[in-house]
C-alpha positions as CSV (number, residue, x, y, z in Angstrom):
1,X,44.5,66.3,-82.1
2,X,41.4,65.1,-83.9
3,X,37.9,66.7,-81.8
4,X,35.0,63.6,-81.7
5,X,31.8,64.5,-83.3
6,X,28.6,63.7,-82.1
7,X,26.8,60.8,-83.3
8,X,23.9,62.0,-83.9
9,X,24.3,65.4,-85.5
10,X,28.1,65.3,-86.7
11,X,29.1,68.1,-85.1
12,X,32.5,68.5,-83.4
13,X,32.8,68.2,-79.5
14,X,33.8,71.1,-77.4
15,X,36.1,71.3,-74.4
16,X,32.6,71.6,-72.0
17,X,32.2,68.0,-73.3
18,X,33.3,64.8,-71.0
19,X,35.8,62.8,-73.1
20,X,33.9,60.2,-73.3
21,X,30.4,62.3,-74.3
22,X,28.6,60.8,-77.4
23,X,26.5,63.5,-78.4
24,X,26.3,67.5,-78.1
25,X,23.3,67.9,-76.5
26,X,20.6,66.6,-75.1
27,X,18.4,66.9,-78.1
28,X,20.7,65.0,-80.0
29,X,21.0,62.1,-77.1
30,X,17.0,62.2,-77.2
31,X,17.1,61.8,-80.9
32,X,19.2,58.9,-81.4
33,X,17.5,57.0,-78.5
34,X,14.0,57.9,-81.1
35,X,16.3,56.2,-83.6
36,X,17.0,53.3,-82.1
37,X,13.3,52.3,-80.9
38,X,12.0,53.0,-84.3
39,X,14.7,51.0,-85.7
40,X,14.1,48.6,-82.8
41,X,17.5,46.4,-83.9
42,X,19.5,45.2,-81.8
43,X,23.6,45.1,-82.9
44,X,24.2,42.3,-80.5
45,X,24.7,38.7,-81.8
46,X,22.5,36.0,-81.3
47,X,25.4,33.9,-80.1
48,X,25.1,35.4,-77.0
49,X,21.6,37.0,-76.9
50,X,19.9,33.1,-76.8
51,X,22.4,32.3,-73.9
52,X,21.0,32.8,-70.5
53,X,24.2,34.1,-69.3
54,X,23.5,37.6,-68.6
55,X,23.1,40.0,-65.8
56,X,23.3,43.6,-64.7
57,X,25.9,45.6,-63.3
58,X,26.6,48.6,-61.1
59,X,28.2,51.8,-62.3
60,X,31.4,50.2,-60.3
61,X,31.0,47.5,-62.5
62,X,29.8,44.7,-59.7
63,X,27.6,42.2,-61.2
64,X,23.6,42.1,-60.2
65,X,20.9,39.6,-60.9
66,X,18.8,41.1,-63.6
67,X,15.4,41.2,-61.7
68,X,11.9,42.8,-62.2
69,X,11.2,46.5,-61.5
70,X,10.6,46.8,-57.5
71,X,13.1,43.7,-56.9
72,X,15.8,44.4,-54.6
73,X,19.1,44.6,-56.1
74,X,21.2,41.1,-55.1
75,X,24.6,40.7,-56.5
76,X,25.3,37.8,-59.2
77,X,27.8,35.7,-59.9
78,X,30.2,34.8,-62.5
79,X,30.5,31.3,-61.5
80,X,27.0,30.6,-60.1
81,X,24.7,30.1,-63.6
82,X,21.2,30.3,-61.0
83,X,21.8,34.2,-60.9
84,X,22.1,34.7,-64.3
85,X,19.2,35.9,-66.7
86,X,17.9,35.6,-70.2
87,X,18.9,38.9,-72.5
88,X,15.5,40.0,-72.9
89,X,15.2,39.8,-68.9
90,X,18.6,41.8,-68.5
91,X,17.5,44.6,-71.1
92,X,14.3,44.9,-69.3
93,X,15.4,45.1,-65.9
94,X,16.6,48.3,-64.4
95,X,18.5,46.7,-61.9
96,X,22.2,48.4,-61.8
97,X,23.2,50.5,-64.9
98,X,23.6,47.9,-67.9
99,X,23.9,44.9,-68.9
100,X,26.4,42.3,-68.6
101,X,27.7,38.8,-70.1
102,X,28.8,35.7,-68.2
103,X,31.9,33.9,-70.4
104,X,31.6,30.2,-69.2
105,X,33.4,27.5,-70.0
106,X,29.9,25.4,-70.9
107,X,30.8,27.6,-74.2
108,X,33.7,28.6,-76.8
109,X,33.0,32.3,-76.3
110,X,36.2,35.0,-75.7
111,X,36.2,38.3,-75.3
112,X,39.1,40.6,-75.8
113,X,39.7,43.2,-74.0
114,X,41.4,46.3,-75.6
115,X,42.0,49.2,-72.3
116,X,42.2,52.8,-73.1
117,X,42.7,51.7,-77.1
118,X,40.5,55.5,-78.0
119,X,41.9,58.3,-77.3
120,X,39.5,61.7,-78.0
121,X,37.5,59.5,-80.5
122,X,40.7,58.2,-82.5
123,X,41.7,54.4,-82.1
124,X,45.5,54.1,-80.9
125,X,47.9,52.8,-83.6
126,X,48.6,49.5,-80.9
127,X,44.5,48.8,-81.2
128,X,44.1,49.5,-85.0
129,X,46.5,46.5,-85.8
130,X,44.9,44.1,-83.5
131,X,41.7,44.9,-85.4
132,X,43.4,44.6,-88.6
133,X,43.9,40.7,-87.9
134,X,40.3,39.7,-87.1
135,X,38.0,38.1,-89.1
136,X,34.1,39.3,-89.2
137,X,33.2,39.4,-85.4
138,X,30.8,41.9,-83.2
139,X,33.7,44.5,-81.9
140,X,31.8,47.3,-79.1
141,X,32.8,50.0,-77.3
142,X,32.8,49.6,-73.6
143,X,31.3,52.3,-70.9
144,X,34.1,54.6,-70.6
145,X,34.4,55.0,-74.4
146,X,37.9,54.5,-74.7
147,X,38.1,51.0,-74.8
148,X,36.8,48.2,-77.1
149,X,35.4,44.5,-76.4
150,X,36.0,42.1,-79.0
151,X,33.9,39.1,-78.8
152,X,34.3,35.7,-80.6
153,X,34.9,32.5,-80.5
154,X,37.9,30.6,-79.0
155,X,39.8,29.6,-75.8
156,X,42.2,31.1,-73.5
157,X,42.1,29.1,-70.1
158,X,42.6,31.0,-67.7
159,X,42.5,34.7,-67.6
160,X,45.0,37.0,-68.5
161,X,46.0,40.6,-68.4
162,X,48.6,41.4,-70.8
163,X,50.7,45.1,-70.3
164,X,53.4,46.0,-73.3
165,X,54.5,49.4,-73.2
166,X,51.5,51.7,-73.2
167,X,48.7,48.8,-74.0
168,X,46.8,46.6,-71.2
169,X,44.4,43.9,-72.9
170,X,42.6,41.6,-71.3
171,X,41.6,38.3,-72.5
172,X,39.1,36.2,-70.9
173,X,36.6,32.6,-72.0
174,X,35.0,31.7,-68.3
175,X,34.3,32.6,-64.9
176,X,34.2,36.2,-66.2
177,X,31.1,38.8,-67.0
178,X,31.9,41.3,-69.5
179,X,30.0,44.5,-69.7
180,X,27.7,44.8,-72.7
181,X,27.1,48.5,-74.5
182,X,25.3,47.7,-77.7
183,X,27.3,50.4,-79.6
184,X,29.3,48.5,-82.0
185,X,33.0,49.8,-83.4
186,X,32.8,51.5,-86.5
187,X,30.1,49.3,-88.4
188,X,31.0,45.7,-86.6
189,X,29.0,43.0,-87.6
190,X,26.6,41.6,-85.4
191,X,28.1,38.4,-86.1
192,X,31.1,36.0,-84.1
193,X,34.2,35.0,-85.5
194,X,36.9,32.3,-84.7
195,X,39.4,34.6,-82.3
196,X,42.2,31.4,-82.6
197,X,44.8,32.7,-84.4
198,X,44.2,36.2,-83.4
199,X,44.7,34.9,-79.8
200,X,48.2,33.0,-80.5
201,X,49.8,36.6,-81.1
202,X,48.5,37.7,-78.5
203,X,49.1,34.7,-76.2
């Protein structure tokens, strides 16, 4: 079984460590978050951070409007655009846990989901060949760590879960809000692709 390292140090992961833990200590979490403010870049694409389609979301994963400190929390809606926010409104509010995306069909945007694709850091052989067949598009991990959003463009109509043997993905273009991590998949551009013909093998 391959142990994940910690992302900031390199250093293997213990047994004491959740599965989905990111780094070994506390040092190395407050390091990395150094990192990124000095850095100050942000991996997500400007396809979606100029959309006001975003909101915030509980650690159950229910969408909030992404309001001011001192606000109280109301719930948004992925089919009512007058309770979604700008980006920079969602990363500033503290509303919820983290941010969120609203696919609608005012746009071509997709977003693949790939469930429980990592398993102790490694992707799954069923994951690593979907990823194979895309072009260059923004690919993150989602909250728990063990799955992976792949965002793009292209259209699927209506919703759909799709469950073959021991993979569940999810694909989804509207009425839908997405959770957004910022922590891209092994070096994904911050860039979106056309999904299409990635989507008809999937389909």
């Amino acid at each position: 079984m391959r142990t994940p390292r910690c992302e900031q140090c390199d250093q293997h992961l213990g047994a004491r460590h959740a599965a989905n833990a990111r780094y070994c200590s506390g040092r190395c979490r407050t390091a990395a978050c150094r990192d990124r403010k000095r850095t100050n870049v942000d991996p997500i694409p400007d396809a979606l951070t100029r959309r006001r389609q975003w909101v915030r979301h509980t650690a159950n994963k229910v969408p909030l409007v992404a309001a001011p400190a001192g606000r109280r929390p109301r719930a948004a809606s992925s089919t009512d655009p007058a309770t979604w926010r700008s980006h920079q409104e969602a990363t500033e509010s503290t509303v919820g846990v983290g941010r969120g995306f609203v696919l609608s069909e005012t746009d071509d945007l997709v977003c693949i989901d790939l469930d429980h694709a990592i398993t102790d850091g490694t992707l799954l052989p069923w994951a690593r060949q979907i990823l194979d067949q895309l072009p260059p598009t923004y690919v993150e991990v989602s909250p728990s760590g063990t799955g992976l959003h792949i965002w793009g463009h292209g259209t699927v109509g209506r919703g759909r879960r799709i469950r073959r043997g021991d993979r569940c993905i999810e694909l989804y273009d509207r009425e839908r809000y997405v959770t957004i991590t910022g922590r891209p998949w092994a070096g994904a551009p911050s860039v979106l692709g056309d999904l299409t013909e990635v989507l008809s093998t999937l389909a």
